[in-house]
VOPAGU-2260 file (C-alpha; in pm, 1 decimal, decimal comma):
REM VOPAGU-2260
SITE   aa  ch    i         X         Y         Z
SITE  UNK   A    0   -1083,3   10755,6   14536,7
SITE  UNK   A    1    -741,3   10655,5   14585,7
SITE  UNK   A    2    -616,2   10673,2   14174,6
SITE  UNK   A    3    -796,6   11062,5   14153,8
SITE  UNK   A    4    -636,7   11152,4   14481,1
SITE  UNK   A    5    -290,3   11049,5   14372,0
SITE  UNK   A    6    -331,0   11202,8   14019,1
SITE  UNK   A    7    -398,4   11555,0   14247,6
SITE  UNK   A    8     -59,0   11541,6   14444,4
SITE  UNK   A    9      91,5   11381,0   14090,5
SITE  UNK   A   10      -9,8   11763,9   13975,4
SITE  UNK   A   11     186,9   11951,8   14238,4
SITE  UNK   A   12     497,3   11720,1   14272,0
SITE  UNK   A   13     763,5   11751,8   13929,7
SITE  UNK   A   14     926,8   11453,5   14142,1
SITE  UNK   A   15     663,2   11238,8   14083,1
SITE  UNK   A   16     651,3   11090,1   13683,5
SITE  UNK   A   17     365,4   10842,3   13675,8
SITE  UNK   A   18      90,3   10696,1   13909,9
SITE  UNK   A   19     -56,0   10418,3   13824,9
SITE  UNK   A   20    -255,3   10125,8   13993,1
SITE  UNK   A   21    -604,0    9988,8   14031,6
SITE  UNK   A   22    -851,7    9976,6   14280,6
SITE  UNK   A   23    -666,4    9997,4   14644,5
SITE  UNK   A   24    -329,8    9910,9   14505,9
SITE  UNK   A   25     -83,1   10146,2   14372,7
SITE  UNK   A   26     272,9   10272,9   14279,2
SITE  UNK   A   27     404,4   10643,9   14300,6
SITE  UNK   A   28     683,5   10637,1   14025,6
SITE  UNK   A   29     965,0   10899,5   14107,4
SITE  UNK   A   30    1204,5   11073,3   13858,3
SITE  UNK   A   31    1440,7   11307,2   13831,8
SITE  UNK   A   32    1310,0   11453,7   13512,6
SITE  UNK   A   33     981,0   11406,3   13405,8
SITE  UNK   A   34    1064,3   11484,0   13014,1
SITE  UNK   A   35    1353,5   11206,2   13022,5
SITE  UNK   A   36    1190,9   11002,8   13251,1
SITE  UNK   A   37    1520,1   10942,1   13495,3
SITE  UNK   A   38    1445,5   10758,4   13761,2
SITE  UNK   A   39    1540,2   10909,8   14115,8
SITE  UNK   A   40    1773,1   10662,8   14201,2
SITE  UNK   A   41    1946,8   10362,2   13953,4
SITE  UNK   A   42    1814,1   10077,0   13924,4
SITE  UNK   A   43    1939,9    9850,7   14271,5
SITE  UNK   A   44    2084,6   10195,5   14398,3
SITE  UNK   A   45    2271,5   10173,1   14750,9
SITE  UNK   A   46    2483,6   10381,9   14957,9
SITE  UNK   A   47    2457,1   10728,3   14849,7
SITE  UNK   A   48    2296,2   10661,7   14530,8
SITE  UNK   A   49    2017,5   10525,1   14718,5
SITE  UNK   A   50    2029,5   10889,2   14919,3
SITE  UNK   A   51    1712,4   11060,1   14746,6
SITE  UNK   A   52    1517,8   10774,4   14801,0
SITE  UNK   A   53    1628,2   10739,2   15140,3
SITE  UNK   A   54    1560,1   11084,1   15212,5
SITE  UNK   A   55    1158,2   11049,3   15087,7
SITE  UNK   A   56    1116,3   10764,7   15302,3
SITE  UNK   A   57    1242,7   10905,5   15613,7
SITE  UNK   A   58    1027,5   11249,2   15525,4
SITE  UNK   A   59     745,4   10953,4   15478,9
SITE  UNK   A   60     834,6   10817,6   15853,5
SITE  UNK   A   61     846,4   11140,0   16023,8
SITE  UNK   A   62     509,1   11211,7   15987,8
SITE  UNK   A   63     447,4   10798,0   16101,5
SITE  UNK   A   64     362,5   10700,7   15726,5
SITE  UNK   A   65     562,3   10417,3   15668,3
SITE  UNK   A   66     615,3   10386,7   15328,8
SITE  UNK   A   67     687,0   10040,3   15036,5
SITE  UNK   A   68     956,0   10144,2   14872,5
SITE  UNK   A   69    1083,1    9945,3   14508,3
SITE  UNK   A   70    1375,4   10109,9   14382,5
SITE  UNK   A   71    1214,2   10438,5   14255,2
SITE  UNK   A   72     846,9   10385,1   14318,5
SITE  UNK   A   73     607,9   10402,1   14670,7
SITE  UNK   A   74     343,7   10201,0   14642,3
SITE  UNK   A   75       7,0   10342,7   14791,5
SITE  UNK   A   76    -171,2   10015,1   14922,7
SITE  UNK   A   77    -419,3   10100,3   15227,9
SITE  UNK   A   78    -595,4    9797,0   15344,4
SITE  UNK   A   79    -984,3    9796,7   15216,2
SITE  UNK   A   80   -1096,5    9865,4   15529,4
SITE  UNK   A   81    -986,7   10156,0   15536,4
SITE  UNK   A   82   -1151,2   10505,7   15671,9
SITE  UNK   A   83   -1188,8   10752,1   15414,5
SITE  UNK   A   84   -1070,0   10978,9   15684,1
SITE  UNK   A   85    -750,4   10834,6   15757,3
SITE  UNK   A   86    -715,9   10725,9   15408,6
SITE  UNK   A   87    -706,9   11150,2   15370,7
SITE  UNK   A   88    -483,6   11174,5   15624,8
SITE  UNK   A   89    -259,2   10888,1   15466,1
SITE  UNK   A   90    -221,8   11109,5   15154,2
SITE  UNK   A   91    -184,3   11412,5   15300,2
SITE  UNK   A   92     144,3   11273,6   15493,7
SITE  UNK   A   93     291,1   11158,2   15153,6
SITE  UNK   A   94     196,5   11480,3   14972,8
SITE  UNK   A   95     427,0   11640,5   15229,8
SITE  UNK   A   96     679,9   11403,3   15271,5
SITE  UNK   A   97     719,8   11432,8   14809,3
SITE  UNK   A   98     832,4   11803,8   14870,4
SITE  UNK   A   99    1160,8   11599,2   14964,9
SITE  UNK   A  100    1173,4   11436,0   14677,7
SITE  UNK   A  101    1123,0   11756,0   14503,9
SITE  UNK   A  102    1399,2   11867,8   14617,7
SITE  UNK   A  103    1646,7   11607,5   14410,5
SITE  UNK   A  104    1434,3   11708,0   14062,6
SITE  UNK   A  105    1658,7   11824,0   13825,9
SITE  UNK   A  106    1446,0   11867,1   13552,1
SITE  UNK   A  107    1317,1   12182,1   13418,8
């Protein structure tokens, strides 16, 4: 359920240039473009080139979703016990915490 759910949000977000994963454990890649594939932050990014990233987790933390972060990817891992419920709910915090993400796209 997880992979299909992901794919969904992948749909609406332009932020968002690959999901991939198996089973209960997956990554969220973010770009700036999805044609180039530019990452939303450098590789090791800090300070303000780190801001975009940054800015997605704390959208992630305000709705209490505290999110993995690796350099430009979220990782989606929900323990296997998980509800399908709150496993909904989960994903419907990050699908609203990418519009900030969104936000640094620069691609067309």
């Amino acid at each position: 359920m997880v992979g299909p759910e992901l794919s969904k949000i992948a749909e609406r977000h332009p932020s968002v240039g690959e999901v991939r994963g198996l089973g209960m454990f997956w990554a969220v890649e973010l770009v700036k473009d999805r044609e180039t594939r530019e990452p939303l932050v450098p590789y090791n990014a800090a300070g303000d080139a780190a801001a975009p990233m940054n800015a997605f987790a704390g959208a992630c933390k305000q709705r209490d979703l505290w999110p993995m972060t690796h350099f430009n990817r979220t990782h989606v891992v929900p323990p296997c016990t998980i509800t399908e419920e709150d496993l909904r709910e989960g994903l419907a915090m990050l699908d609203e915490a990418l519009e900030t993400a969104d936000t640094y796209y620069t691609g067309s």
